[in-house]
C-alpha positions as CSV (number, residue, x, y, z in Angstrom):
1,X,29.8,-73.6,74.5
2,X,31.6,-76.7,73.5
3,X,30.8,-78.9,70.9
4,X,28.6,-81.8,71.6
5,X,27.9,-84.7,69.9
6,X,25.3,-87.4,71.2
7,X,26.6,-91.1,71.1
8,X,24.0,-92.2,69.0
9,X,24.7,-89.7,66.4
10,X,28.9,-90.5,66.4
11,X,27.9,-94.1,66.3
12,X,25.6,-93.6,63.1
13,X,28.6,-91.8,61.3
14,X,31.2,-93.7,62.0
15,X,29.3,-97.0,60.4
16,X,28.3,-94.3,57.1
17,X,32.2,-93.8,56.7
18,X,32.7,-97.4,56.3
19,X,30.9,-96.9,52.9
20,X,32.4,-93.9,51.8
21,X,35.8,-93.7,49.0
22,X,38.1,-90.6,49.8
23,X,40.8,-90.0,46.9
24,X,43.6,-88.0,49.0
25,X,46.3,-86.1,46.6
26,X,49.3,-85.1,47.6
27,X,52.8,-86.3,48.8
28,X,53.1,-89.8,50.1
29,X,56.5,-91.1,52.0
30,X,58.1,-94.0,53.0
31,X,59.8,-93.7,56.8
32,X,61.8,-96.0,58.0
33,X,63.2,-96.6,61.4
34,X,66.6,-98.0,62.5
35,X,66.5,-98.7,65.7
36,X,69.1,-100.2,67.5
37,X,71.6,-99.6,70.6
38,X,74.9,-97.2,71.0
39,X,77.9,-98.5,73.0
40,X,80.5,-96.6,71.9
41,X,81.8,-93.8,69.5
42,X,83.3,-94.3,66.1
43,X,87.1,-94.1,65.8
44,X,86.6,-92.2,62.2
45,X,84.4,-89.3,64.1
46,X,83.4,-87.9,67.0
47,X,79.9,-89.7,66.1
48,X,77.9,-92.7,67.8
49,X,78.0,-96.0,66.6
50,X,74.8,-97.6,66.4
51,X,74.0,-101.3,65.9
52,X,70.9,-101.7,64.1
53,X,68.7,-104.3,65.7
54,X,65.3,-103.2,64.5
55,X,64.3,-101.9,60.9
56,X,61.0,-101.0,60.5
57,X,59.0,-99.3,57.6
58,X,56.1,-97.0,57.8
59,X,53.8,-95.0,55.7
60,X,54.2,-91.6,55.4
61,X,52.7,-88.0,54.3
62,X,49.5,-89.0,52.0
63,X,50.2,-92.4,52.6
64,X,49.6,-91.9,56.5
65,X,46.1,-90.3,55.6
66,X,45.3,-92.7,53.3
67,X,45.9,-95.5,56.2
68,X,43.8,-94.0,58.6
69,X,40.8,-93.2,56.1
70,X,41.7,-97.4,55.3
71,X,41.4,-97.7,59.7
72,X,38.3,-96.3,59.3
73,X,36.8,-98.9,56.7
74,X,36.2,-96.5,54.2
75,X,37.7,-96.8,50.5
76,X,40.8,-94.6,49.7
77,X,42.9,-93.8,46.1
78,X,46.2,-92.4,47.0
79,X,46.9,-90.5,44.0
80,X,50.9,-89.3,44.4
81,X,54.1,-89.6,42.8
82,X,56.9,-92.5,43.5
83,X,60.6,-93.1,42.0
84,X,61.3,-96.6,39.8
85,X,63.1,-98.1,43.1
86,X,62.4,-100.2,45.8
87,X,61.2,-97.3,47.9
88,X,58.4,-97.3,45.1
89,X,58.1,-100.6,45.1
90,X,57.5,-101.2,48.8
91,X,55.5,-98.0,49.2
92,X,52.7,-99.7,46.4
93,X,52.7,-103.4,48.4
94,X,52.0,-101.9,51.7
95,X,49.4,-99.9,50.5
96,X,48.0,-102.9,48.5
97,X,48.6,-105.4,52.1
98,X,46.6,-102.5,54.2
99,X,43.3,-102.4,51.9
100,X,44.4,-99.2,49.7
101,X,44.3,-98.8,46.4
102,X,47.7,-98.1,44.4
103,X,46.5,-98.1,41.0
104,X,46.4,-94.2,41.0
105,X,50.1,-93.8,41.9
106,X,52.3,-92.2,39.1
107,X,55.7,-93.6,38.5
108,X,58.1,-90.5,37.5
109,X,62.2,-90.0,37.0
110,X,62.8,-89.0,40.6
111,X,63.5,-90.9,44.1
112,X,60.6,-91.9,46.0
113,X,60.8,-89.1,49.2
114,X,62.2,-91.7,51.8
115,X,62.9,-90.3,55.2
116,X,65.0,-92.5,57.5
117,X,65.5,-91.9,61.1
118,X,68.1,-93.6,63.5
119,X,66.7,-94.1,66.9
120,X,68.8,-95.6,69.7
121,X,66.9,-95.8,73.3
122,X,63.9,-94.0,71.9
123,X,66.1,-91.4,70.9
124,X,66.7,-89.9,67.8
125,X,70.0,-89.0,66.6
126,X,69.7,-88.4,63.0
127,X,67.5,-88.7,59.8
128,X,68.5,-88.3,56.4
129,X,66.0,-87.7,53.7
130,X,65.9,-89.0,49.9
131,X,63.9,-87.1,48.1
132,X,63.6,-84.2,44.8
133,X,61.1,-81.6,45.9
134,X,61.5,-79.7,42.6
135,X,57.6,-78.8,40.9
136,X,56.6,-82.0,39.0
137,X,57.5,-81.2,35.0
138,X,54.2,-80.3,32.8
139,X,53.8,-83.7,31.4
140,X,54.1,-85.2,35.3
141,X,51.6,-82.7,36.1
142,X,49.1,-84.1,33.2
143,X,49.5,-87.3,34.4
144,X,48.6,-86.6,38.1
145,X,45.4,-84.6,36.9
146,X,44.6,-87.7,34.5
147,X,44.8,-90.1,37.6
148,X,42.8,-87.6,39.3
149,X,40.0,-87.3,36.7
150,X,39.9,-91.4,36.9
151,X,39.4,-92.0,40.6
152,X,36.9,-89.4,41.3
153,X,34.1,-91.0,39.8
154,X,34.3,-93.7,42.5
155,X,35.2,-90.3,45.2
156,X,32.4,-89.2,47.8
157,X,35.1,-86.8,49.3
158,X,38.8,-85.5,48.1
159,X,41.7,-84.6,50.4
160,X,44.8,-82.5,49.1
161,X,47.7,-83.3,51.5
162,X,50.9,-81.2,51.0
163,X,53.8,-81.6,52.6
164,X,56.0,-79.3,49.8
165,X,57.5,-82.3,47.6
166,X,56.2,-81.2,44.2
167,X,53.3,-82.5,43.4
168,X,50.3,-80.4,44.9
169,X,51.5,-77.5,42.4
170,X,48.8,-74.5,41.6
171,X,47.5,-76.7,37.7
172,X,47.0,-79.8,40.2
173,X,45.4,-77.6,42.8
174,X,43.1,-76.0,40.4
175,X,42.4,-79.1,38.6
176,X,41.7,-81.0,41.5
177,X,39.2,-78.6,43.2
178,X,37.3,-77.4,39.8
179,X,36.4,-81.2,39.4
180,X,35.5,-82.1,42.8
181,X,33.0,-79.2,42.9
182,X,31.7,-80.4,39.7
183,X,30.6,-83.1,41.3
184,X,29.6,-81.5,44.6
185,X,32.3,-83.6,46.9
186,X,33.7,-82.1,50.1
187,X,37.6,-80.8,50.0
188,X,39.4,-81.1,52.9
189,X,43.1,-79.2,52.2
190,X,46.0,-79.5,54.9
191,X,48.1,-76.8,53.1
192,X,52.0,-75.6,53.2
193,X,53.3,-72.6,52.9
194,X,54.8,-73.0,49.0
195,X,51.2,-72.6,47.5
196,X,49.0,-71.2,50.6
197,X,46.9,-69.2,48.3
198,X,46.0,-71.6,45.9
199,X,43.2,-73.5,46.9
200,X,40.3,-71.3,46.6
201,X,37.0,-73.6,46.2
202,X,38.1,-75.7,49.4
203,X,35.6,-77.0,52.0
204,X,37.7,-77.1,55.0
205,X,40.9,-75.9,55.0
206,X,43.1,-77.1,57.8
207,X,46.9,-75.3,58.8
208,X,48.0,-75.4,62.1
209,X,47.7,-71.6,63.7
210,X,51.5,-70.9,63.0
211,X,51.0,-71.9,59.4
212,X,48.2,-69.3,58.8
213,X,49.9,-66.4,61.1
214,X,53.4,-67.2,58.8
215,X,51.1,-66.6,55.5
216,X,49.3,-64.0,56.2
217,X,52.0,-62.1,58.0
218,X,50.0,-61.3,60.9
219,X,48.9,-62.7,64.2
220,X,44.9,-64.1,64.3
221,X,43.0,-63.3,67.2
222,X,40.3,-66.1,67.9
223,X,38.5,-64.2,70.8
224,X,38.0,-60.9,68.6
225,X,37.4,-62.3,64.9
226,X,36.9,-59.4,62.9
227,X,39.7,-59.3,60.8
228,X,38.8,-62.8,59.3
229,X,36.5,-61.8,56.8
230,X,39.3,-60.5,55.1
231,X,41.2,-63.7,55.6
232,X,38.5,-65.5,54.2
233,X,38.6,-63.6,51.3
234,X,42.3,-63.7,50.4
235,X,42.0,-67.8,51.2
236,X,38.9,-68.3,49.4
237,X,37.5,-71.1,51.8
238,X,34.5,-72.4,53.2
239,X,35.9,-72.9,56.6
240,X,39.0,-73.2,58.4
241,X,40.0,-75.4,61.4
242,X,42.8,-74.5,62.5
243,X,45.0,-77.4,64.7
244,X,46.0,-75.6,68.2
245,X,48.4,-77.9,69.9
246,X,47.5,-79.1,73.5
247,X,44.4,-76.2,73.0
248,X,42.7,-78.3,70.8
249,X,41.3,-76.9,67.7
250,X,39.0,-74.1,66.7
251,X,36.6,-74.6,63.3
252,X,36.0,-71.0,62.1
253,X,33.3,-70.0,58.8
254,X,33.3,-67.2,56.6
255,X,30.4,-65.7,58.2
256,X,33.1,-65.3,61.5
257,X,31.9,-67.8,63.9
258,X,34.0,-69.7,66.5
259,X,33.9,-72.7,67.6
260,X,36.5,-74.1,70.2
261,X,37.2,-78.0,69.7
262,X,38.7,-78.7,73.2
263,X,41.8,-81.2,73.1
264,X,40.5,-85.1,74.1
265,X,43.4,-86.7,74.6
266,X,43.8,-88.2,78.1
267,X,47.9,-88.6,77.6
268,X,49.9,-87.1,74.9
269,X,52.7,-89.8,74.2
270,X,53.6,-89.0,70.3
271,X,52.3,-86.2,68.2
272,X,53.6,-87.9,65.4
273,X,51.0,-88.5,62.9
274,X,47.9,-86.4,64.4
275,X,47.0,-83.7,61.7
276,X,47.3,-87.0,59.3
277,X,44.7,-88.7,61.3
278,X,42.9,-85.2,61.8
279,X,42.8,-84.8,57.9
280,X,41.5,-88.5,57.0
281,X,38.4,-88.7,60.0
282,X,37.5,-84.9,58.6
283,X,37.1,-85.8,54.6
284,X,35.3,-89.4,55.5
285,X,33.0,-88.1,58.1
286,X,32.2,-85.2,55.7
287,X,31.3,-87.8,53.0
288,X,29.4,-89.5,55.9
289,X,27.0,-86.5,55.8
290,X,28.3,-84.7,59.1
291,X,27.8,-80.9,59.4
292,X,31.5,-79.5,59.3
293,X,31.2,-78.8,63.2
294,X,30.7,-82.8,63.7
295,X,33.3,-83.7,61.5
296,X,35.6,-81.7,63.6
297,X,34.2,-82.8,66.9
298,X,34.8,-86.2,65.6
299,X,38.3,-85.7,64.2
300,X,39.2,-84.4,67.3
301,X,38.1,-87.7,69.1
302,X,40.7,-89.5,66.5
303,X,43.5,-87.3,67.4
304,X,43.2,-87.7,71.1
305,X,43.2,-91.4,70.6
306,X,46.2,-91.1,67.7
307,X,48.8,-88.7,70.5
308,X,48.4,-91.8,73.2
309,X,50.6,-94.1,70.4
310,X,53.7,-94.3,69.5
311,X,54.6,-92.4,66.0
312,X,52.0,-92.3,63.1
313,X,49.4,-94.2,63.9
314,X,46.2,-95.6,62.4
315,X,42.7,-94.9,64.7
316,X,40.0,-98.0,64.4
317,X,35.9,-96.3,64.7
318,X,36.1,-98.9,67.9
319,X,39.1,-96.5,69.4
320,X,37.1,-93.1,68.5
321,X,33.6,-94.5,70.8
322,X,35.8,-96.4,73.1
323,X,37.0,-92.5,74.0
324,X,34.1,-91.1,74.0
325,X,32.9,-93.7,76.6
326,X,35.8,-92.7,78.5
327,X,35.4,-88.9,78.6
328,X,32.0,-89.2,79.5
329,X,32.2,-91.8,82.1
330,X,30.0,-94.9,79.7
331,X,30.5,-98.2,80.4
């Protein structure tokens, strides 16, 4: 059967994540898009030149979740790692300009990850990253946990965000998750590969199918789930959604059951940005008080709204019930 939720119910938990604080962990970026036109090819190299028109900066990684929790009204500490540089620099004001909090960002000796992509005619033809993705040092590390330790207080729900830079490293993990369960909040984990194992204690942990198949070194079958007991055991979860592509999702418990999360999305323009967006309406809706199944139900409503835009976008609570309206023919 699919997942259901009543209007009046979606409506009721989307106004409770306005009052919620999520404090996200993990790597935050700063893209930035040079968009301009080609006309001819440079005499140095067989390469296109490009003259920039456009320059346009964006947040990225746990920056991008923390936006959309922001989109959603709720509160948000972004605690991550930035370079002394302007990347830094910019990366704290837009946070401060879009409602977030930067105060738990921790200034280390290494480049703020920047990625840069050169777009001509909505076409990419290169990006070139800045970035050290080395394990933060031990005294990095303490620092991280301390800014940890100092925004949970204010936490209702934590999200650990990896995206393999350095900082979500197994002490931070550990750290993180022993002192969320101390104080009972919901931990949503979008995991990478470098540290799959690590985050026993989690709430919801979210890879996308190819993720879990690549760590586990075998294929999972969704219509015949008995191996994931075991799966559960080596993870150490509560549950797992696992992202599914133009399938949707499927939220799966410890206990075995299955439930498919069919795909809303009425026109896939950009997938840019969706497990981000997936992620940051999961944590808040859990700190809203939804079961796990309507926290997915209702993430999924952000995604399909998030792959109709344009790159890595932000979904308002008036986009989510404006879809819902939609799929279900409300005025």
């Amino acid at each position: 059967m699919t997942p259901f939720i009543q209007r009046e119910r979606l409506a009721a938990l989307l106004a409770a994540g306005r009052h919620q604080h999520v404090v996200i962990v993990g790597d935050a970026m700063l893209d930035v898009y040079l968009r301009g036109d080609v006309d001819r090819i440079s005499p140095e190299a067989p390469v296109p030149v490009v003259r920039v028109r456009d320059r346009k900066l964006a947040l990225g990684g746990a920056a991008n979740v923390a936006q959309n929790v922001a989109a959603l009204g709720a509160g948000c500490d972004l605690v991550a790692v930035v370079g002394n540089d302007r990347a830094g620099a910019t990366l704290r004001e837009r946070l401060d300009a879009g409602a977030m909090e930067s105060r738990s960002l921790v200034t280390v000796s290494r480049p703020t990850t920047t990625k840069t992509r050169v777009m001509a005619r909505s076409q990419q033809l290169v990006r070139f990253d800045e970035e050290d993705d080395a394990d933060l040092a031990p005294e990095e590390v303490s620092r991280v946990l301390a800014a940890i330790e100092h925004a949970l207080p204010h936490a209702t729900a934590l999200v650990l965000e990896d995206y393999n830079k350095g900082v979500l490293v197994p002490a931070v993990i550990a750290g993180a998750i022993a002192l969320a369960r101390a104080r009972k909040l919901p931990v949503v984990v979008d995991p990478k590969f470098r540290n799959f194992f690590a985050y026993r204690g989690a709430t919801v942990f979210k890879p996308n199918r190819r993720e879990l198949e690549s760590a586990l070194g075998a294929a999972v079958d969704l219509d015949h789930p008995a191996a994931l007991p075991d799966t559960f055991a080596r993870l150490g979860v509560e549950h797992l959604l696992l992202t599914l592509g133009e399938r949707g999702m499927a939220l799966v418990s410890a206990d075995g059951v299955v439930h498919r999360v069919p795909t809303t999305a009425r026109e896939v323009y950009d997938v840019v940005g969706a497990g981000d967006t997936v992620t940051a309406y999961l944590a808040t809706m859990l700190a809203a008080g939804a079961s796990t199944l309507e926290a997915a139900v209702v993430a999924n409503y952000a995604a399909g709204v998030e792959v109709g835009k344009l790159g890595a976008a932000t979904v308002t609570p008036d986009e989510v019930l404006e879809a819902f309206d939609a799929l279900h023919g409300l005025p």
